[in-house]
Structure formats: structure tokens, C-alpha cells
Phi, psi and omega in degrees: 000146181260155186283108187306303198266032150293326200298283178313311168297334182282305170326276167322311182266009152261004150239357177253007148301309179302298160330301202274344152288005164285308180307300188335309184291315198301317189271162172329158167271012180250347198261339183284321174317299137340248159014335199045027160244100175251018166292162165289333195254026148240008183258073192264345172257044156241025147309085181340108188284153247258318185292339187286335175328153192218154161045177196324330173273329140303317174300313172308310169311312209281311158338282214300325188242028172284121178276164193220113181259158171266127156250156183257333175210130192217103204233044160059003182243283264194135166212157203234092162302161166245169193316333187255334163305306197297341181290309187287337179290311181298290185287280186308314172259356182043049146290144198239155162305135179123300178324160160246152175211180179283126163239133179262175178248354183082005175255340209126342205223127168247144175222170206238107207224145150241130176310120176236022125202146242252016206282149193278355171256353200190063175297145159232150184233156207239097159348101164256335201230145165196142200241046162336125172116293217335148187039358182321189161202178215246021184175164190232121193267125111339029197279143228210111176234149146259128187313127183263183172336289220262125181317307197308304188317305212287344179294289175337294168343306182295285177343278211304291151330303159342263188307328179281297160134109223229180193220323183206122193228131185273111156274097184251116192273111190285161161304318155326349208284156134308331182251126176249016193204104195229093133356122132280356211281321178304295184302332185288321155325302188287309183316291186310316180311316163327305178300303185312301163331291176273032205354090182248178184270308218259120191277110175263169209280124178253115201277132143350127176312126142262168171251150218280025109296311173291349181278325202281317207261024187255355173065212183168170176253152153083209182296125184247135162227150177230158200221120182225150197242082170283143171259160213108182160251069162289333162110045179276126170252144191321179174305285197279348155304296182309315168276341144330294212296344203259147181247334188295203212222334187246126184223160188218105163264145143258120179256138205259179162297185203278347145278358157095192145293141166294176167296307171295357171277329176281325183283303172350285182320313174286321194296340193281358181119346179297068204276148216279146173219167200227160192260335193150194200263337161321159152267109209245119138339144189255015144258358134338311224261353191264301175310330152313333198256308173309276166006274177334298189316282193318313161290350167276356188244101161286326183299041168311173159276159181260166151318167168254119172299108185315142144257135199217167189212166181300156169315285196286026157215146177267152183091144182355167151213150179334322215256184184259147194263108189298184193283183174280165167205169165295141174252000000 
């Protein structure tokens, strides 16, 4: 058997190496100094702090670590957390009167607020800035899934659709569907986190269940697709061939359950205007197949709104902060 323990003494003594460049980095830049360690690389708290960052890697850093609150009422003077936003603002991240922070309204308009007040059950913030539009996207996507077996996947779905970015998901119940009983309250949940996440503005809206014949004969505007595993030659075309083709701003897929559509569901559909499409030559689950279809949309209109470059401070100081908030721009 080979012998371990040189291995383990080696070990041992790369960690008590590790240790001890830990302490090192720990003291003043005046005792290393003493000390005669004047490398840079025993010097770990002469390590650029996160505000001094310049250009494009500050501007990122400060995206990646932009917080984003939900008001439930925001009348363009004042926006109002509710006990669990203001708990995660207050409590959890300890923000103070004075600070500034983000807030969206759930319409579409983020705004640039400072706090004035701080109680962790019932925060209020002050306007200073608002950013209409914000995270947005260049067309209004509709998607109409039917809810599967297992919650979670069609839950994933929401997430996902969400952060790419979608405007209203239908849940819809097929003769086929396994689940005939679809909650929104959960999803409706997952959806703001989401939002919150991929910094958008806009919350979508999670409709009420339909059965996917009261969705279809209930109509629509701009494109419609259903993506069905028709049997035949029915004239089915890619995703992205179909949306190449479209010039307009409103499109609505459809995605059936884990038994496809019926056959009378599919014909419904199609008399309603629908055209049938295909994802590629894979077989998908079918919230695969919803986020892949979002996915497509969102790539096919690239020309989004941009972000606004945040003005942020470092986390660990408190109070207003200092820079100036620039105009929107491409990040």
C-alpha cells in the first residue's frame, strides 16, 4: 500500500504556511514594514479596495453587486417597502436612513431613492432619479405552458423565462396535462425574485389556469406559435426561421405537456392562426422547451434597453453615497 504519511505532513505543513500568510496579510502596513516584508506579495491588505476599481471592471463589479427592492406603492415622490422587503433592506443588509438604494415598482420604472426611513417593517425612500423602461425588452412575449407533474420543473420555468425575459405566462391546462390544478401564488413569488435577480423593472404578470381551447379561442395579437410534434408534413418550421420572418413586437407560444396536445388541440390552433414549429431535432421536456423558445425570442431582438449605470458605494459604509449617477448607458 503506499505510504500516506509524507503526503499528510505535506499537508499539514501547507496549512500551517497558509496560516501564517494569513496573519501577515492581517497586520498593519506599518509592522510588515518593521518586519521587512515589503513585497507586494506578503502585503495582502495593500490589495486595491473594491471603490478604487476604474473603467469597465468597476462598472461591473458595481452590476454584480447592485441590490434591487421590490414597492408595492411607488407614486414617483416616495416608494413604500413591505415588512419583508424592508426586513431584507434594514434588517439583513442594514441599511440606514440616509442611504441610497434601488428600488423597482413592478411596472417597468426603477428608481434612485434615498431612505428616510429605516424601520424594518415598513421602510420609506425618497426619489431621487427614475429610470423608465429599465431592464426592459424591445417586444412583449406572452408564453402559455402547460404546468407539469413535478411543480418544481414548471417553477424552474418561471425563474428562468423570467431573468431572460418574458412579459406574461399563462399556465394551461391540456386534455393531456397531468396536473389539472395550478397555484399561481408560488410562482408569482419566484417571478419578483427573478426580476429582482436579472435586474429588470417589470414583474410578469402569472395568469390565472386556462385550458389551452379557452386560451386559443380567447385570440391574440402579432405572432402566434405552437410547437407540436405534428404527425405528417404538416409545413412545421424552426423557431428561428419564424421569428426572422416577423417584424412586429407581440408573440405568443405555445407549450403543451408532457403528452404533447391533443390532436383537436392542435387542429384548434392552427384554424386560430397558429404556426406550428419545431425546436430542433432533440426531444425536450417541456419546460425545456418553454425556456428555449423564450431564450430564441430574447435573442432574436438584441437591440434591448440598457441599464443605467448604478451609482453604488462600497457595502461597508453607510450613508448617501457620493458619486454621481450617471445617465443610462450600454454596459
Amino acid at each position: 500500500m503506499r505510504d500516506l504519511r509524507h503526503g499528510n505532513a505535506y499537508t499539514a505543513d501547507l496549512r500551517r504556511r497558509s496560516l501564517q500568510i494569513n496573519r501577515t496579510c492581517a497586520k498593519k502596513p506599518e509592522t510588515c514594514a518593521k518586519e521587512g516584508r515589503t513585497g507586494a506579495k506578503n502585503q495582502g491588505h495593500l490589495r486595491q479596495e473594491p471603490g478604487k476599481r476604474k473603467g469597465n471592471v468597476r462598472k461591473n463589479a458595481d452590476i454584480c453587486a447592485m441590490e434591487v427592492f421590490y414597492a408595492y406603492e411607488a407614486d414617483g415622490r416616495f416608494c413604500r417597502l413591505d415588512a419583508e422587503e424592508s426586513g431584507h433592506c434594514c434588517r439583513v443588509l442594514r441599511h440606514r436612513t440616509g442611504d441610497e438604494v434601488h428600488v423597482i415598482d413592478g411596472r417597468g420604472t426603477m428608481y434612485r431613492c434615498r431612505l428616510t426611513d429605516d424601520n424594518p417593517k415598513g421602510a420609506e425612500a425618497e426619489v431621487l432619479e427614475a429610470f423608465p423602461g429599465w431592464g426592459g425588452h424591445p417586444y412583449r412575449l406572452t408564453m402559455a405552458c402547460c404546468p407539469t407533474k413535478n411543480n418544481d420543473r414548471f417553477e424552474w420555468f418561471v425563474e428562468k423565462a423570467t431573468e431572460v425575459g418574458v412579459d406574461r405566462i399563462v399556465p394551461t391546462i391540456g386534455e393531456r396535462s397531468e396536473r389539472k390544478v395550478y397555484k399561481t401564488d408560488r410562482a408569482a413569488r419566484i417571478a419578483l425574485s427573478a426580476t429582482k435577480q436579472s435586474l429588470k423593472a417589470r414583474i410578469p404578470d402569472i395568469a390565472e389556469p386556462l385550458s389551452v381551447k379557452d386560451f386559443i379561442q380567447k385570440g391574440g395579437e402579432g405572432l402566434k406559435l405552437i410547437a407540436y410534434c405534428f404527425e405528417g408534413d404538416t409545413g412545421r418550421i424552426s423557431i428561428q426561421e419564424a421569428l426572422k420572418a416577423y417584424n412586429g413586437d407581440d408573440i405568443t407560444i405555445l407549450i403543451g405537456p408532457e403528452g404533447d396536445f391533443s390532436p383537436e388541440e392542435a387542429r384548434l390552433a392552427i384554424e386560430h392562426g397558429y404556426i406550428p414549429i419545431h425546436l430542433g431535432a432533440s426531444r425536450l421536456r417541456t419546460e425545456t422547451a418553454a425556456v428555449l423558445s423564450a431564450t430564441a425570442v430574447y435573442l432574436s431582438r438584441p437591440e434591448g434597453v440598457s441599464l443605467p449605470e448604478p451609482s453604488l458605494r462600497d457595502p461597508s459604509l453607510k450613508g448617501p453615497s457620493k458619486e454621481r449617477s450617471g445617465a443610462p448607458e450600454n454596459l
